[in-house]
N, C-alpha and C positions, 0 to 999 in steps of 0.2 A: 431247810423247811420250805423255802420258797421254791423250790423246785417239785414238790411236793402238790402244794398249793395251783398250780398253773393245770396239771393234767385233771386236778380233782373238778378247778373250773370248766374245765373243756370239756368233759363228761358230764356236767352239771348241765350245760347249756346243750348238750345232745339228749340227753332225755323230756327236755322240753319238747322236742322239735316234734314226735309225734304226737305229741298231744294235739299241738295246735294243728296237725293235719287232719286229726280225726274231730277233731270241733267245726273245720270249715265242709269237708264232709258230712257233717249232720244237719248244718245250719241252711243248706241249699231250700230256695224256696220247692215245693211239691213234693217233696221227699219222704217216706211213710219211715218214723223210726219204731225201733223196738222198746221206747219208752213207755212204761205204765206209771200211774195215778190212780191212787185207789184211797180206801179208808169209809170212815165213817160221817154221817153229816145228822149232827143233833143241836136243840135246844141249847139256853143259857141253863134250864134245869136239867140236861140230860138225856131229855126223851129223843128216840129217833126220828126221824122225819122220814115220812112217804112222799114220793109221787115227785119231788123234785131233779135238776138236770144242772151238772154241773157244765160249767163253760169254765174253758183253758182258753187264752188267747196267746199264739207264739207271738213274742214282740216282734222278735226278726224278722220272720215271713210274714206276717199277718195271717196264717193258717187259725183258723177256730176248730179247737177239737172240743167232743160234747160227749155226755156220757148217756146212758139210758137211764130211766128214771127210777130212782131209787126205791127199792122195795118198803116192807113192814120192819124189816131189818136195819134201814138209813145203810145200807152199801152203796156204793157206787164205786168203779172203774172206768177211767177215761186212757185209751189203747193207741198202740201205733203215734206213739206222741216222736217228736224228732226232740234231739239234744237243745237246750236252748233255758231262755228268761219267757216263764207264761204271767199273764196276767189272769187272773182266778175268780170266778164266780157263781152265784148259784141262783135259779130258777127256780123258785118255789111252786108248786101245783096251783098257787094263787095266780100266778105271773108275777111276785115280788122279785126284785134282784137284789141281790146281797152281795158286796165287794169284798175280797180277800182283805186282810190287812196286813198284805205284804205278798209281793211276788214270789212264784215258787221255781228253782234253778233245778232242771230236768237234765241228771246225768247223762250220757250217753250210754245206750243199752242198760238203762238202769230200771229200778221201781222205786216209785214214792209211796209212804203212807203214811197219809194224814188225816187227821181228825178238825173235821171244819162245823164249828161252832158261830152257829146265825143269832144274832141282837139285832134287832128294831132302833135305828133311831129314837133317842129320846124325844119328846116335843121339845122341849127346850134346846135341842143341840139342831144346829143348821144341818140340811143336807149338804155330802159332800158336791162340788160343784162339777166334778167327772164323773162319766158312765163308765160302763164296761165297755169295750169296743167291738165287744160279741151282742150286745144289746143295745136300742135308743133311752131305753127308759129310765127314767132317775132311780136312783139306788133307793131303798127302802133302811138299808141299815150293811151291818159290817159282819163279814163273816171269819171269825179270832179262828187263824190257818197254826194247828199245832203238830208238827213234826219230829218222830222222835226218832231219827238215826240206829239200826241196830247192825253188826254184822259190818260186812262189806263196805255196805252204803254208810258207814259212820267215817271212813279213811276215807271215802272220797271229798266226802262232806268237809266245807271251809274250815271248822275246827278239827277233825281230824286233819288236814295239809296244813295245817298248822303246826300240830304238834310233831306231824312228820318231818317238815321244816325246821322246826325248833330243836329240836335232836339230832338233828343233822348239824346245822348251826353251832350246835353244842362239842359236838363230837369233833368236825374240823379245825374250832378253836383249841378244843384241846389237844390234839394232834400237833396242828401250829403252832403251841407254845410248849411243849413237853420237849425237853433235851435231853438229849441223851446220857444211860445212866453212866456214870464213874465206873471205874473198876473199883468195886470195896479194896480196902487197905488188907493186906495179908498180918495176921497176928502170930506168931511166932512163942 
């Protein structure tokens, strides 16, 4: 079985190897990728928001990608985004900014869709002490970033390579400890 074991690693570790050529590849600063951002942008009650502008910031490059301002409908799409960690925010028609509550990990040649849910600081809750790095202004409140994987985009997504991983994992071990069967006894 350990013989077994050696060639399964070595090919383990070659299908790594493009990935990470195509992450340093997308990750170059001024580079336009084929990434989309898209979804909806609504109330704690639901309702959609007009006239707002979403702001992506790549952390790597420091690239700010921005969206047009959202219709009657609360759509927005943010385009040409490169592979990467954005840091998320939004522009309300008032000029409030509202921070993601949580960063959003842009596949390579992929699309996102998310539904980004704006709350107001309570008065009793301090403002956060960062901005967004696409704006000066102090945040007004948090924007709850909810992403629901469908399709394709769910096996790229950290819990799909999970359970890809984990199957695998599963499958090697069992390989690795399965011996070989007896020849059954002949009954006469």
């Amino acid at each position: 079985m350990r013989n077994f074991l050696r060639p399964a690693f070595a090919l383990l570790l070659l299908l790594t190897i493009p990935q990470q050529a195509v992450r340093a590849q997308y990750t170059q600063p001024g580079m336009r990728g084929t990434g989309k951002l898209q979804g909806k942008l609504v109330d704690t009650e639901g309702r959609k928001l007009r006239g707002a502008r979403i702001l992506a910031y790549h952390l790597s490059s420091a690239a700010l990608y921005t969206s047009e301002l959202t219709g009657g409908d609360g759509k927005y799409r943010v385009t040409e985004m490169v592979h990467g960690y954005y840091d998320v925010a939004v522009e309300t028609s008032d000029g409030e900014i509202y921070l993601a509550d949580r960063v959003v990990n842009m596949p390579p040649s992929g699309s996102l869709a998310v539904i980004l849910t704006l709350a107001a600081f309570e008065p009793t809750t301090a403002p956060l002490a960062r901005k967004h790095p696409g704006s000066e202004q102090d945040p007004s409140g948090m924007a709850e970033l909810e992403r629901k994987p469908k399709g394709r985009e769910f096996w790229r997504s950290p819990k799909g390579v999970a359970i890809i991983g984990g199957l695998a994992g599963v499958a090697l071990i069992a390989i690795a400890t399965s011996s070989d069967p007896e020849d059954p006894a002949t009954v006469n």
